[in-house]
C-alpha positions as CSV (number, residue, x, y, z in Angstrom):
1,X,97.6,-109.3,-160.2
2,X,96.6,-105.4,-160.5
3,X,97.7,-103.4,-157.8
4,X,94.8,-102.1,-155.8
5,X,94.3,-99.4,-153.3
6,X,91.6,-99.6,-150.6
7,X,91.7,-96.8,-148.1
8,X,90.5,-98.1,-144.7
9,X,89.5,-95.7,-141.9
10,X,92.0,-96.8,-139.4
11,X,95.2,-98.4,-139.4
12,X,93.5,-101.4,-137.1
13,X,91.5,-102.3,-140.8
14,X,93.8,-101.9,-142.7
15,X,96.2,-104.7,-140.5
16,X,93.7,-107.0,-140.1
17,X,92.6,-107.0,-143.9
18,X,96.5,-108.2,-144.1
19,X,96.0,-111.6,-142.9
20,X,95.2,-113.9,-145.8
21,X,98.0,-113.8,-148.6
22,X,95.3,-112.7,-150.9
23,X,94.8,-109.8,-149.1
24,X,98.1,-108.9,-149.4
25,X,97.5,-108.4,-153.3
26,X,95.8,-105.4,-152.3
27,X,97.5,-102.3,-150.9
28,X,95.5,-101.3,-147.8
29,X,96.5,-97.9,-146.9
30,X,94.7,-96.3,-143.9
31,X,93.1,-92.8,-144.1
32,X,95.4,-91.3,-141.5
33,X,98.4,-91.9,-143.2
34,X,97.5,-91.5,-146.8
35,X,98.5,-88.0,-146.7
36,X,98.9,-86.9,-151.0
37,X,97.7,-90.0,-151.9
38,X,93.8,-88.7,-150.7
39,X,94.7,-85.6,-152.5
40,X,95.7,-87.5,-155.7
41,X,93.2,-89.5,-156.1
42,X,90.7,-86.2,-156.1
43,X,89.7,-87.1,-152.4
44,X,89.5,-85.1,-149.4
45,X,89.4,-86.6,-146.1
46,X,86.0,-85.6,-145.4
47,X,85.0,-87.8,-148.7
48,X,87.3,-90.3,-147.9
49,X,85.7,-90.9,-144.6
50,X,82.1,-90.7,-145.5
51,X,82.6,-94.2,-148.1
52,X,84.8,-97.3,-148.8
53,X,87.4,-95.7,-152.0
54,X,89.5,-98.4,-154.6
55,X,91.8,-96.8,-156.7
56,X,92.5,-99.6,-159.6
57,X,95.5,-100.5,-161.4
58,X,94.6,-98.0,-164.5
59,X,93.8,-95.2,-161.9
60,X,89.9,-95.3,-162.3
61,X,88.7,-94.5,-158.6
62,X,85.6,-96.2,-158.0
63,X,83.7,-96.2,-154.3
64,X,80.2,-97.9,-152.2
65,X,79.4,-101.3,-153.0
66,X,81.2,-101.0,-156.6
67,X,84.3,-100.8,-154.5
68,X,83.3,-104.1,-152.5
69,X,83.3,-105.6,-155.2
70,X,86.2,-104.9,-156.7
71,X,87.4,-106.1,-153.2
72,X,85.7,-109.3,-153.4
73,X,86.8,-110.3,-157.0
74,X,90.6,-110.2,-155.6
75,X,89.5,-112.3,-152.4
76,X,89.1,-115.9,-153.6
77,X,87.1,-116.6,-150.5
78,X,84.6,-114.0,-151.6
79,X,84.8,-114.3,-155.6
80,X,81.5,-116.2,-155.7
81,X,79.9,-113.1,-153.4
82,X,81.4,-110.5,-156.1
83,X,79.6,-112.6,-159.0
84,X,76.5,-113.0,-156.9
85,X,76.2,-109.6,-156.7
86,X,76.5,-108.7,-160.7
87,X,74.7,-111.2,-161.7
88,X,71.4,-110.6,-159.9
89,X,71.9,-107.2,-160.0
90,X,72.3,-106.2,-157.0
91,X,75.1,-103.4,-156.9
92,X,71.9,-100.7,-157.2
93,X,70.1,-102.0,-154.4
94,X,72.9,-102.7,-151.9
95,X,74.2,-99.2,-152.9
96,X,71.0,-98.1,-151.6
97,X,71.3,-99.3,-148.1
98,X,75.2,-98.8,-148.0
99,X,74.5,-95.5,-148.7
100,X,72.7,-95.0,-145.7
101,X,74.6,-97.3,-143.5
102,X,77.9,-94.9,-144.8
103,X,76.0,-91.9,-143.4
104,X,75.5,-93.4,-140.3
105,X,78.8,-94.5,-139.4
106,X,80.3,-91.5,-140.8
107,X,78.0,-88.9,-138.1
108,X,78.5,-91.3,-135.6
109,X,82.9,-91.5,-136.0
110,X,82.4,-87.8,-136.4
111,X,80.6,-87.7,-133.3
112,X,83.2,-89.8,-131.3
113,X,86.0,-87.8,-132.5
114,X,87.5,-90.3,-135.5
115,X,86.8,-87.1,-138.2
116,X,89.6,-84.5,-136.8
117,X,93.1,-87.2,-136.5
118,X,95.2,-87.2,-139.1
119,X,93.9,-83.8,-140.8
């Protein structure tokens, strides 16, 4: 299996996407603690924050609903959701009101305080 990097926005995400052994294929790695990793992958926190981030195997970063699916490809309870998705063509769309929903949550962590730890 390809290693995987999915940077989560808190530790608590990152430990409860652990569960499943599946999961465990994929190295969660919360924002607060990815220190140079961010800065590696050509991310600042800021960026990082504002939208779900993979980093695959080969080093291609790819983020929004792409990233999902990514996600959902290595999940076996989710595989069918990941070809669902490509198939209908539906990555466009979804990114569409992800992007939106991303913007949200981002302005309202910000808000509450979640955009200063860890910088």
């Amino acid at each position: 299996m390809e290693a995987l990097a999915r940077w989560t926005c808190s530790a608590i995400e990152a430990r409860a996407a652990g569960v499943s052994s599946a999961a465990r294929r994929i190295r969660w790695v919360g924002l607060m603690a990815a220190g140079d990793e961010l800065e590696q992958a050509g991310l600042d926190f800021d960026t990082a924050m504002r939208r779900i981030h993979v980093r695959e195997a080969d080093g291609r970063l790819v983020s929004g609903v792409p990233a999902f699916v990514v996600i959902w490809r290595r999940l076996p309870a989710y595989r069918l959701l990941a070809g669902g998705v490509e198939r209908l063509g539906l990555t466009r769309p979804l990114e569409w009101g992800y992007a939106r929903f991303a913007e949200r949550r981002y302005r309202k962590r910000c808000r509450d305080g979640a955009c200063g730890i860890g910088r």
